[in-house]
C-alpha positions as CSV (number, residue, x, y, z in Angstrom):
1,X,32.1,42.7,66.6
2,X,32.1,42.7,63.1
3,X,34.9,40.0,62.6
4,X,33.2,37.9,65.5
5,X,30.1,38.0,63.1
6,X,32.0,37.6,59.6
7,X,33.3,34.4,61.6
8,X,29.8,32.8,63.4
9,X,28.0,33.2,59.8
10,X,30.9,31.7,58.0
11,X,30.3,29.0,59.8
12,X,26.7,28.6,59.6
13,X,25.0,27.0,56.9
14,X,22.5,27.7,55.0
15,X,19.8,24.9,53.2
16,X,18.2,25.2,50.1
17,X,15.1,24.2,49.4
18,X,15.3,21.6,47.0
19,X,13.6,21.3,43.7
20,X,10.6,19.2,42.4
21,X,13.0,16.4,41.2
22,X,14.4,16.3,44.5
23,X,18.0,17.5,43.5
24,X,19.2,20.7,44.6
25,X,20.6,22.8,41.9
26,X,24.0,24.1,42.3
27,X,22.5,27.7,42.0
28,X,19.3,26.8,43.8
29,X,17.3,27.2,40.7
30,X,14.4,24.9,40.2
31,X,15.4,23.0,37.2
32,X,13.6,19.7,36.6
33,X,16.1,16.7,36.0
34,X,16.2,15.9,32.4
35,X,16.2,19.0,31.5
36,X,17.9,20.6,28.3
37,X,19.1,24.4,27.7
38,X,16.1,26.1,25.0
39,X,17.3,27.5,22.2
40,X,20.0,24.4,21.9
41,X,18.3,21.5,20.3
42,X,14.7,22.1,18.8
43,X,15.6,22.2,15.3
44,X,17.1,18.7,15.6
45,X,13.3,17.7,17.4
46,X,10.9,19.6,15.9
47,X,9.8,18.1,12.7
48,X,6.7,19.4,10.4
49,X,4.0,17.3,9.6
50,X,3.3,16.3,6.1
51,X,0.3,17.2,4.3
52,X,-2.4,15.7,6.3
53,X,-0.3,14.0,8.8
54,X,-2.1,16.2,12.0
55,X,-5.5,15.3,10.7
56,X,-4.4,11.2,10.5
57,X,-3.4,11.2,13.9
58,X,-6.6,13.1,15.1
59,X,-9.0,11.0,13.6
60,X,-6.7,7.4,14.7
61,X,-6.7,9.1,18.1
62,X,-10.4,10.2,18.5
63,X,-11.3,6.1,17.1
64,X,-9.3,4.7,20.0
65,X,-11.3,7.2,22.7
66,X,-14.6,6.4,21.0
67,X,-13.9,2.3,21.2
68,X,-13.5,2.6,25.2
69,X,-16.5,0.9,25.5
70,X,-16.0,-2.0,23.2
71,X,-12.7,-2.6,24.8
72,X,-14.1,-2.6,28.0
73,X,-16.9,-5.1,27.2
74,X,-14.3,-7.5,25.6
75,X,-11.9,-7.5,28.8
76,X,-15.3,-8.4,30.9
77,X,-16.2,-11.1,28.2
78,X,-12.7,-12.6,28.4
79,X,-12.6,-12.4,32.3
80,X,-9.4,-10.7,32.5
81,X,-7.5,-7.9,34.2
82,X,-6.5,-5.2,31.2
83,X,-3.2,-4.7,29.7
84,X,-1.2,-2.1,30.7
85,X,-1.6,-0.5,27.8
86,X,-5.4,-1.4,27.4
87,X,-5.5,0.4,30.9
88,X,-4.1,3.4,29.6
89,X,-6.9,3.6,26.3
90,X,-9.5,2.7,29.0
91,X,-8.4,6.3,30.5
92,X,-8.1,8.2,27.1
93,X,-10.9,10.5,27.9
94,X,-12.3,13.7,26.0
95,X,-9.8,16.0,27.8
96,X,-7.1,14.0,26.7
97,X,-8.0,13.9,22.8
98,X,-8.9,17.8,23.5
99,X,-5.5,18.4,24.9
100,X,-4.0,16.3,21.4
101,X,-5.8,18.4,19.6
102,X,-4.6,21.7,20.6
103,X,-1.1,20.6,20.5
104,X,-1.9,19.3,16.5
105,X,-3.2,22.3,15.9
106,X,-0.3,24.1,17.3
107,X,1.9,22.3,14.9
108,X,-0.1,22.6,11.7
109,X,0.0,26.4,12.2
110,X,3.3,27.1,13.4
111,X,5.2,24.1,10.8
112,X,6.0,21.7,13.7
113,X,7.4,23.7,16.4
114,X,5.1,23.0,19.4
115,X,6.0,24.2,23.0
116,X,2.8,25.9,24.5
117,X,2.8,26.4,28.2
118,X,0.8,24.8,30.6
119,X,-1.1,27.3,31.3
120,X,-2.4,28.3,27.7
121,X,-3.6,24.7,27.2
122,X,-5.7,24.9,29.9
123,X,-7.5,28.2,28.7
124,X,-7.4,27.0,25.2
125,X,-9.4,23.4,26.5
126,X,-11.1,25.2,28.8
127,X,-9.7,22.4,31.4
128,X,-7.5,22.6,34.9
129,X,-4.1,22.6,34.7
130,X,-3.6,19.1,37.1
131,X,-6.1,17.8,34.2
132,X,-4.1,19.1,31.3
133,X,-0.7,17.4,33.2
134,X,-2.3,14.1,33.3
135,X,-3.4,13.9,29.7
136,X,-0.1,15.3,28.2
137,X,1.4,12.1,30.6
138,X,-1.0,9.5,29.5
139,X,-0.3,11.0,25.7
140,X,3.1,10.5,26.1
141,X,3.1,7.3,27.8
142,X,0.8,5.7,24.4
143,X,3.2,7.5,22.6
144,X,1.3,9.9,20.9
145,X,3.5,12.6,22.4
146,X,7.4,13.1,22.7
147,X,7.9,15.9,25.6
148,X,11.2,17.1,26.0
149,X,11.7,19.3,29.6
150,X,13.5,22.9,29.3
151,X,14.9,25.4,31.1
152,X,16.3,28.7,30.4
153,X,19.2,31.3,31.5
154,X,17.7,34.4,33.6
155,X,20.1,37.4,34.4
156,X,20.7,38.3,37.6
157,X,22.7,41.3,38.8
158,X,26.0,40.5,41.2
159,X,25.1,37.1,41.6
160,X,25.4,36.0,37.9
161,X,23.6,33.6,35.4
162,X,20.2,31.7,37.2
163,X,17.9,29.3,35.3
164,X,14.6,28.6,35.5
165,X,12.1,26.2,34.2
166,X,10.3,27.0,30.8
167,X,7.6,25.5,28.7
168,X,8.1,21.6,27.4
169,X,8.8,21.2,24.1
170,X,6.7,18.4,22.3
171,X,6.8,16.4,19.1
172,X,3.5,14.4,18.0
173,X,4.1,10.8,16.7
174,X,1.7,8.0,15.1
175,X,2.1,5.1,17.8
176,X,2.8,2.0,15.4
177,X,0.9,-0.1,17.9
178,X,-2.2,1.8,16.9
179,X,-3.7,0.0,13.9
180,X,-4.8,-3.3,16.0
181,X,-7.1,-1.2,18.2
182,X,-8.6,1.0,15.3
183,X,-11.9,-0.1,13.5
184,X,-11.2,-2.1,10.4
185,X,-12.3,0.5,7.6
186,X,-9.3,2.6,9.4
187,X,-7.0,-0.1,8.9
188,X,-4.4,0.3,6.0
189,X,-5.9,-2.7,3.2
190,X,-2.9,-5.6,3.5
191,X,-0.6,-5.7,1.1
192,X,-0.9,-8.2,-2.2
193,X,0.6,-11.8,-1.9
194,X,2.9,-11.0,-4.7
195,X,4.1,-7.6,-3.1
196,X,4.6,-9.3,0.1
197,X,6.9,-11.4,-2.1
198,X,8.4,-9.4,-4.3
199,X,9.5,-7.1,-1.3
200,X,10.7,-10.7,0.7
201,X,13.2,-11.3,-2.8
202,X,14.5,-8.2,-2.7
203,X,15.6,-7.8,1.1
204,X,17.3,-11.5,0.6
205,X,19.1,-10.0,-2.7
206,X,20.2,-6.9,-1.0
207,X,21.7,-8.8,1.5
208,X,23.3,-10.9,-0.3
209,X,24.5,-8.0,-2.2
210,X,25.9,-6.4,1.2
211,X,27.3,-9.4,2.2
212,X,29.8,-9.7,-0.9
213,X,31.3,-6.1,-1.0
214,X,34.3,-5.2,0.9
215,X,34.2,-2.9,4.2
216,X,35.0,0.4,2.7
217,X,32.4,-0.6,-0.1
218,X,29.7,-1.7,2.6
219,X,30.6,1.6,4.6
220,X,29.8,3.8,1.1
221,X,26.6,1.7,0.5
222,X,25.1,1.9,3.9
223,X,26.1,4.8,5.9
224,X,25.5,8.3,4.5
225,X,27.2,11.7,4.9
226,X,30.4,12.4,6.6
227,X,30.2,9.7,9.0
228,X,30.5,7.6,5.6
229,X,33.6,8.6,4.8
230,X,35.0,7.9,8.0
231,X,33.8,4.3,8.1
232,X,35.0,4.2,4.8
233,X,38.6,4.8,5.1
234,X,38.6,2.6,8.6
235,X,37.1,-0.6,6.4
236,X,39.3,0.7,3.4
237,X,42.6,-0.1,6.0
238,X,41.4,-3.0,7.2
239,X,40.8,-4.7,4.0
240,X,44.5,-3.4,2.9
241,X,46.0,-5.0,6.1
242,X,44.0,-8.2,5.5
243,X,45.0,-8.5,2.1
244,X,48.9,-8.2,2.5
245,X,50.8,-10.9,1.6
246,X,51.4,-13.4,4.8
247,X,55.2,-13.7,6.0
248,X,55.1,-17.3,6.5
249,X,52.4,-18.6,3.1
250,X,51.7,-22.1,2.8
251,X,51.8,-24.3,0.3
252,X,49.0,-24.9,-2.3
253,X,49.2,-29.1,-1.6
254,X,46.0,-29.4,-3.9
255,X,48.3,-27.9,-6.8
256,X,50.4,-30.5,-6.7
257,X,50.0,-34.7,-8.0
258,X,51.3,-36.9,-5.1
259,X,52.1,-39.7,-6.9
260,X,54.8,-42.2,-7.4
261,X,54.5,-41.9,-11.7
262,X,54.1,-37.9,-11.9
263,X,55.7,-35.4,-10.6
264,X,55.1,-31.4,-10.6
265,X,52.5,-29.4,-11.1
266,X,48.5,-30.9,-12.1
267,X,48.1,-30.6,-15.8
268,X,52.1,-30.7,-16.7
269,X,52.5,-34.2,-17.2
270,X,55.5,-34.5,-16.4
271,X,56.9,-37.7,-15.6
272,X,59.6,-39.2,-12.9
């Protein structure tokens, strides 16, 4: 009896439930797709803010909720549909910029390294947790916010290593796209016609610079660290093999005076 039934559930198979992503993972863990190992890469993401840099992007980001209203009542004026993008402001509401604000606060305190769960920013806004997913979404999608998904190892015993979902970890960024929709005395003054031209002169110099030194020269100038010496020797062959002599060299005819009085070479004078 036993082997019959070592044989009928050998055969049988068994269906996982599949995760949120819709693929199943190999262990049947519910890891989101995306997803990178914590612990492995947040001190090449995380970065901490400069002095002030939390409070800029609070106060750029609280101007573009507050001008809903003027942006609406232009799009009416105008008799158009909104912008993708215009549509996304139009739904940057108070939990949103309250949800920003936690995470900038997060990263003031603990030097850039931001990855709260879901569950604290809700307590901490005092908002649902379906509210605080849309806003960390429509942050990230006006690029305020850079969310990376993790997941994590878990122990089991006899079976061996599991992993699980984890908190997001998130970077804050100052959209570049930002300052056109910003009132004008938060608007960086223009630059002065002769900085605009000074700064014009000096790309077209620079290029030209770059443009007259040889590849292992351009590699040293442009590239840094060890990747620079590797570029380096690569153009340094390259300019050897390109300037060996060539098996088969042609004459220099603009060296010599075709004529039918002088022969030899320009300069000599020397005479048939």
């Amino acid at each position: 009896m036993a082997e019959a039934a070592l044989a009928v559930l050998g055969g049988a198979r068994f269906k996982r439930k599949p995760s949120r992503s819709g693929a199943t993972h190999r262990t049947g863990a519910a890891v989101r797709r995306d997803s990178i190992e914590a612990g492995t890469f947040e001190d090449a993401f995380f970065s901490r803010p400069g002095k002030g840099e939390t409070d800029r992007i609070y106060k750029r980001a609280a101007a573009l909720s507050a001008g809903r209203a003027n942006l609406r009542a232009r799009i009416a004026h105008e008799e158009r549909e909104p912008t993708p993008r215009e549509a996304a402001i139009l739904r940057f509401s108070r939990n949103t910029l309250a949800v920003l604000e936690a995470l900038l606060r997060i990263a003031r305190v603990q030097a850039g390294r931001v990855y709260p769960t879901l569950e604290y920013l809700a307590e901490t806004v005092g908002i649902g947790r379906r509210t605080v997913i849309r806003a960390l979404a429509l942050l990230t999608e006006l690029g305020f916010v850079l969310a990376q998904r993790r997941f994590k190892r878990v122990e089991i015993d006899g079976v061996g290593p599991r992993y699980k979902q984890t908190s997001n970890a998130y970077r804050m960024l100052m959209p570049a796209w930002i300052e056109a929709h910003l009132p004008r005395w938060l608007r960086p003054a223009p630059l002065p016609a002769d900085v605009v031209q000074q700064e014009a002169e000096r790309i077209e110099q620079t290029a030209a610079m770059l443009s007259s030194l040889s590849r292992r020269e351009y590699a040293l100038a442009t590239v840094d660290g060890p990747l620079a010496k590797v570029l380096a020797r690569l153009g340094a062959a390259i300019d050897a093999k390109e300037s060996e002599c060539q098996p088969d060299p042609q004459p220099l005819l603009d060296s010599y005076i075709i004529s039918s009085e002088r022969l030899g070479l320009a300069g000599q004078g020397v005479r048939a």
